[in-house]
N, C-alpha and C positions, 0 to 999 in steps of 0.2 A: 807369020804366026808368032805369037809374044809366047816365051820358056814359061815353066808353070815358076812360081814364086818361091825359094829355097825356104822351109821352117827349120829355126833353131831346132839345135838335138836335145830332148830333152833332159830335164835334169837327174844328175846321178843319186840315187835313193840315200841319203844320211841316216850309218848307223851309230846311236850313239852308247855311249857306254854300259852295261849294269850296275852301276852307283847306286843308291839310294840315300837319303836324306831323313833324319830322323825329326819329325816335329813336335810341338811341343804337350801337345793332347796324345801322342804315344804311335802315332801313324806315322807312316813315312810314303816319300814320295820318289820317284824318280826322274832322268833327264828325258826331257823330252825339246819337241820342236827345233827347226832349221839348224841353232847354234849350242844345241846339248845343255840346256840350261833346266838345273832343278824344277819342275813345277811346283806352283805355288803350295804351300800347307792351307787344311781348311781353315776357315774362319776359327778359332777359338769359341768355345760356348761361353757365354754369361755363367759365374759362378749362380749357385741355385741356394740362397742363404734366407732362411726364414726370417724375417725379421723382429720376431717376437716370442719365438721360444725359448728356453731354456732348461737348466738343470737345477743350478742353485743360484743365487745370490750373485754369484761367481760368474755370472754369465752376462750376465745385466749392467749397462752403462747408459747415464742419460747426459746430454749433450748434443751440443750443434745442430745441423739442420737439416732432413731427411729430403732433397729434391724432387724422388721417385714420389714421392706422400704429399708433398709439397706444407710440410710441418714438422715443427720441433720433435727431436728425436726422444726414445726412449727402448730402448728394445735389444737386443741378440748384437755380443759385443763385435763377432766377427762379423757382422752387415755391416758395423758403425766403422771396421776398421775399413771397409771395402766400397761404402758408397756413402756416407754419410760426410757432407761440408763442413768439419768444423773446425774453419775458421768464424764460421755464422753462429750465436747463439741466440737464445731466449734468456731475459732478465726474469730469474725465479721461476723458469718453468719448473726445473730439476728440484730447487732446494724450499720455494716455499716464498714469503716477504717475511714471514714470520723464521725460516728457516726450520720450520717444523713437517716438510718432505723429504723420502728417500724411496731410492729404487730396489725393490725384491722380487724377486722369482716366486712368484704366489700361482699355485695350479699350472707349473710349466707355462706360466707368460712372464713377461716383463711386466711393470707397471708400479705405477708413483701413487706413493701411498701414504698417509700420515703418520710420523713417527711417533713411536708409543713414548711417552713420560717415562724417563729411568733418574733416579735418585743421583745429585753429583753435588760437587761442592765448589766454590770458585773462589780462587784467593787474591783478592784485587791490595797490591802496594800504593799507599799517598803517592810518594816517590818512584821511579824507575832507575834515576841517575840522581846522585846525591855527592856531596861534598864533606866529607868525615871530619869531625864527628855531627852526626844530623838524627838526629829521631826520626822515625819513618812508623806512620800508621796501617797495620794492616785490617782489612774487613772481609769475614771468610761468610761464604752466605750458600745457605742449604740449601736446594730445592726439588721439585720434582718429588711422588711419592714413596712414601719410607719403606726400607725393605722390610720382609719379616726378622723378628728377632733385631730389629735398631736399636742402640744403646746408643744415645747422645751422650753420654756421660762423661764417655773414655775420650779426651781434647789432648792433642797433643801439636803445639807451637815449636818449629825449631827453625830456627833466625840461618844459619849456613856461616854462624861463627862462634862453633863450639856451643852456643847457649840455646837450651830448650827451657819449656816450660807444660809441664803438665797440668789439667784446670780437671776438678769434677764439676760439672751442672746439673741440676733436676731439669728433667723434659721428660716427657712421657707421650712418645705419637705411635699413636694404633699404626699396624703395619696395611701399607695401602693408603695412609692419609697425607694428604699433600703440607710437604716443609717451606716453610717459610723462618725461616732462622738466622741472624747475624751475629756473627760471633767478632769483637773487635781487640785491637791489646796495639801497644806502642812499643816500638822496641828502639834504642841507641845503639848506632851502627857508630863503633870507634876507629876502627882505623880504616884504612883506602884498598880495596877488593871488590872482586865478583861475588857475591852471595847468592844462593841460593835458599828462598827462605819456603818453607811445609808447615800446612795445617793437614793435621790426621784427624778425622773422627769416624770408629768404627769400620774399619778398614778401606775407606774413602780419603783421598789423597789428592790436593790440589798446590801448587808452587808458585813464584813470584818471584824475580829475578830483579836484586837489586847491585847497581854499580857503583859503587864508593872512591870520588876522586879524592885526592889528598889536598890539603886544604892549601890557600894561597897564604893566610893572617901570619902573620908570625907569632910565635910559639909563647905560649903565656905565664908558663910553669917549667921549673927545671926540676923540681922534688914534689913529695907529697905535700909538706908540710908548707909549699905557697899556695894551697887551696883550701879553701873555707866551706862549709854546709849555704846553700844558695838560700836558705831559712835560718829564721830562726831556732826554730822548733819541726820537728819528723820531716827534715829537707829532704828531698827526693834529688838533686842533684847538688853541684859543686860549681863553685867560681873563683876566683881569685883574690887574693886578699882587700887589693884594691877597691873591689866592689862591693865588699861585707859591709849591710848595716849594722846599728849599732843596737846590739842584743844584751848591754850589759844590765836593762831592767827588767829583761823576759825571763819567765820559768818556764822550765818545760817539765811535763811530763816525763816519764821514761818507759812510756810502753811501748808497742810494737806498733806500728801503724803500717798497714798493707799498702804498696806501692812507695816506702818510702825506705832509705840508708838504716831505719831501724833496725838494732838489734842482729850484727854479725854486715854492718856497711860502712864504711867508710868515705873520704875523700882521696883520691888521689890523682896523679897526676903522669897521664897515661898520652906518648903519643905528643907530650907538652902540651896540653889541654887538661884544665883540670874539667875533672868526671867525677859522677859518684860510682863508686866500686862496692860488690858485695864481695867478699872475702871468706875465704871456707878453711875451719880447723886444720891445721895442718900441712895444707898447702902453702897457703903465706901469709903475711902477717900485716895487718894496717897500721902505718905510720902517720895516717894525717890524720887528724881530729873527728871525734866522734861526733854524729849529728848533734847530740843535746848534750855536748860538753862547751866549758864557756870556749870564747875565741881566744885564740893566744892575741900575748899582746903584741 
C-alpha cells in the first residue's frame, strides 16, 4: 500500500502594518499584498479647463497649437499653459498680415478680433548711428483718427542734447477724422553720444534713438576765428577758412532769414569742427565772424 502524499503546511497569513500614504488628488492608500507594499494612488484626473472662457482681457492668449482641436490656439490662458504645443505656431493667425488683430475677452469668450484705429505718431531718424558732427533728418507722421479736442498746433522737437524747438502750424481735423500728416526738421548732432531724440504733439509722444561716434578726420579748427560763414550771404553753416569763396563782390542783405546763422548766430569752432552756432544774450559771446560781415583777410 503506497503512504498518502505529505502537502506543504500552509502559508502563515502576512500582517502588515497601518501606514498610510498620502496621494496626490488628497486620498491615501495603504500597505497591502505578500511584501507590505503601498498600493498604488488612483489615476490622477485630467485637469477640467475650458478652453475659451474668460474674465477680462487678462485671461486670453493666442498662440501655438491646440492638438486636442487639432488648430491654432486662441482661448483661456490656463488651458494654453496646460495643453497647448507652443513650440508650433501659425504665421499671423494671432496678429493679422496687416498686423491689424488682437485677442479680447468679448462676452466671457476668447476671440481675435480687429483692432480698433487709435491716433499715434511715429518718429522715424535718417540715421540710427552717425559720426559727429552729421545732420540727421528726422520725419514724425500722424496717423490713425484724431481724438476729440486735437490741437495740431502745439509741436514740440527735442533733439536729447540740450536743444528743442517749439513749431505752431495751422491744421484743423474734425475729431474722428483720419491723420495723415508729416512733420519733418534737420537737426546737427555736434558732438559723440547716445541721444535721445521726442516729437510731442498734443500729448502724443514718439522717440528715435540716435548714436553719435566721434569722428576719425583730424581736427580742422583750433579757435572761432579759423571758421568762415559756408555762404556768402544768410550762411546756414560754417567751414574753414581754407574753403571760403571769394565774397569780396557780394552784398548782402542784413535781414533775418529762417533756417540760417541770421541775426544772434555765429561761426565757431566746436569740438575742432567748425559749425554754425546760435548764441544767446548773456550766456556767451560770438567771436567768429558774423554771417554778412565781410571775411577777414
Amino acid at each position: 500500500m503506497v503512504p498518502p502524499k505529505q502537502l506543504p503546511p500552509p502559508p502563515e497569513p502576512v500582517f502588515c502594518t497601518m501606514e498610510a500614504q498620502l496621494c496626490p488628488d488628497g486620498s491615501s492608500v495603504g500597505r497591502t499584498g505578500p511584501n507590505c507594499e503601498f498600493a498604488p494612488c488612483p489615476p490622477a484626473a485630467e485637469p477640467s479647463v475650458d478652453s475659451k472662457t474668460c474674465a477680462s482681457d487678462g485671461d486670453c492668449v493666442c498662440g501655438g497649437f491646440d492638438a486636442r482641436a487639432d488648430k491654432c490656439f486662441v482661448g483661456n490662458r490656463n488651458y494654453y499653459d496646460l495643453f497647448v504645443n507652443k513650440t508650433r505656431d501659425c504665421p499671423d493667425f494671432c496678429s493679422g498680415i496687416a498686423n491689424n488683430l488682437e485677442t479680447k475677452c468679448v462676452q466671457k469668450e476668447c476671440v481675435i478680433m480687429t483692432r480698433k484705429p487709435v491716433a499715434r505718431v511715429d518718429l522715424i531718424a535718417s540715421h540710427g548711428f552717425i559720426v559727429a558732427p552729421t545732420f540727421v533728418e528726422f520725419n514724425a507722421h500722424l496717423s490713425g483718427p484724431a481724438p476729440a479736442h486735437f490741437d495740431c498746433a502745439r509741436i514740440k522737437w527735442n533733439f536729447g542734447d540740450t536743444l528743442s524747438k517749439n513749431e505752431t502750424v495751422k491744421c484743423a481735423i474734425p475729431a474722428g477724422a483720419a491723420m495723415d500728416k508729416d512733420y519733418k526738421i534737420s537737426h546737427k548732432y555736434l558732438r559723440p553720444g547716445n541721444y535721445t531724440a521726442t516729437f510731442a504733439v498734443d500729448g502724443m509722444t514718439s522717440s528715435a534713438f540716435i548714436v553719435a561716434y566721434p569722428t576719425i578726420a583730424p581736427p580742422e579748427c583750433d579757435q572761432d576765428s579759423d571758421c568762415v560763414p559756408a555762404q556768402c550771404c544768410h550762411a546756414g553753416d560754417c567751414i574753414i577758412k581754407e574753403k571760403r569763396a571769394d565774397c569780396s563782390r557780394t552784398l548782402c542783405s542784413e535781414d533775418c532769414r529762417p533756417g540760417t546763422l541770421d541775426c544772434g548766430g555765429s561761426c565757431a569752432c566746436v569740438s575742432n569742427r567748425c559749425t554754425g552756432k546760435k548764441f544767446y544774450p548773456g550766456i556767451d559771446v560770438p567771436t567768429g565772424p558774423r554771417p554778412w560781415a565781410p571775411f577777414p583777410s
